[in-house]
N, C-alpha and C positions, 0 to 999 in steps of 0.2 A: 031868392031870398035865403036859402039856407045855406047855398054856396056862401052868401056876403055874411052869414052868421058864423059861420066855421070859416071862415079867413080872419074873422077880426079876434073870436074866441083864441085861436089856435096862434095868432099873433100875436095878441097882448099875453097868453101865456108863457110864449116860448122868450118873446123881448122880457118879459118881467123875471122871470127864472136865468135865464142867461146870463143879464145884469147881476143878479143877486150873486151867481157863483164869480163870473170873472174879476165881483166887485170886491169879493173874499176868497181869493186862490188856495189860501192856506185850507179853508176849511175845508174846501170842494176837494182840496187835493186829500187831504185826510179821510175823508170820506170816500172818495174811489179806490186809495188804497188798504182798505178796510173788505174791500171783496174778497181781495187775494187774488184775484185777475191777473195781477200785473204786479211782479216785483222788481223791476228796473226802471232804479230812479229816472232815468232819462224818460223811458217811456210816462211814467206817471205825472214828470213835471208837463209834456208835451200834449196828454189826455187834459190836465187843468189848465194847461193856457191855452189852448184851441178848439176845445169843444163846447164852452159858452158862450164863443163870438159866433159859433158854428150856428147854436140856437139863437142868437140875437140875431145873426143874418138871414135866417131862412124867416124866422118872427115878423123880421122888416120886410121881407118880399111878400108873405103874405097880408099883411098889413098895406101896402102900396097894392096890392093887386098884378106884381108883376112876377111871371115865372111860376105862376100857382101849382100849378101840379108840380113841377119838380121840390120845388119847396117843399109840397103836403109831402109826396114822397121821401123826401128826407126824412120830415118830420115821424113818416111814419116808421121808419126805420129805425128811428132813434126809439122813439117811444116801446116797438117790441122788441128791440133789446137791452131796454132799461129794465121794462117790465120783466124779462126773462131772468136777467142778474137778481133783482129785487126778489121776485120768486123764489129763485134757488138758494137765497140765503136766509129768507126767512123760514123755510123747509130746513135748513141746517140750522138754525135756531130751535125750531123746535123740537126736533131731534134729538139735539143735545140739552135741551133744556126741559123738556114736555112741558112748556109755556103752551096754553091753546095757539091755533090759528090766527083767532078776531084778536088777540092781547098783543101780538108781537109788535115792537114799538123799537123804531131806530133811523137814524139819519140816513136815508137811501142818498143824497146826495141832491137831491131835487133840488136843494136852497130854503129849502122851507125848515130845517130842522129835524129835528124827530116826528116823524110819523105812523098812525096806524097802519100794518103794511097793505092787511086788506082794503081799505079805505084810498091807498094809493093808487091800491092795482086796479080798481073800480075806476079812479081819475082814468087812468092811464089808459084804460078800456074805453072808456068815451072818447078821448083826445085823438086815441088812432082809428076813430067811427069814424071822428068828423073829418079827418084827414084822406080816411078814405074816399070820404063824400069827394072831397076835392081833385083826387086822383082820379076818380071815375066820373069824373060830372062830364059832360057833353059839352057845356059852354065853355069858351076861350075867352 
């Protein structure tokens, strides 16, 4: 049962989010290139057009049940390296800013808009729980 609860959680997240960026490139691309990660346009057009079909497809495999663990594995992947970006730039926020922790507020890129980053990084902490569930579960 909690395997079938972290497939459909973690697939209706990652299909919902996906859409939402591949369905607005501009923004998602604006918002990636706001890390400062990556400053070759090529590179940055190529992060906005293939990494939310990335998440739509792995969404839909877990969602159909097929390919699960590799899927969660992605997903887990993705997710603590979001986390990790997210982190590191809200740490340079408030560095430069001495805004507290809990107040830092900005478009991590999710698709969701502006967010609390703490509040994100808590999502984001669950999502790669349950993903782990799936990478370590026993049943095929």
């Amino acid at each position: 049962m909690t395997g079938w609860l972290a497939r459909l959680v973690l697939g209706i997240c990652f299909v919902y989010l996906g859409l939402n960026k591949a369905l607005n490139p501009t923004d998602f691309l604006k918002a990636v290139h706001q890390y400062g990660w990556v400053d070759r346009t090529l590179y940055l057009t190529w992060i906005a057009a293939l990494l939310p079909w990335l998440e739509v497809f792995c969404g839909l495999l877990l969602l159909a049940g097929f390919w699960v663990r590799g899927a969660a594995f992605a997903v887990f992947g993705m997710l603590v390296f979001f986390s990790g970006i997210v982190l590191h730039r809200a740490l340079r926020i408030q560095e430069t800013t001495g805004i507290d922790f809990s107040e830092i507020r900005f478009d991590c890129g999710c698709g969701n808009g502006a967010v609390l980053v703490g509040r994100k990084l808590v999502e984001n902490t669950v999502l790669a729980a349950a993903s782990l569930v799936l990478v370590l579960s026993r049943k095929r």
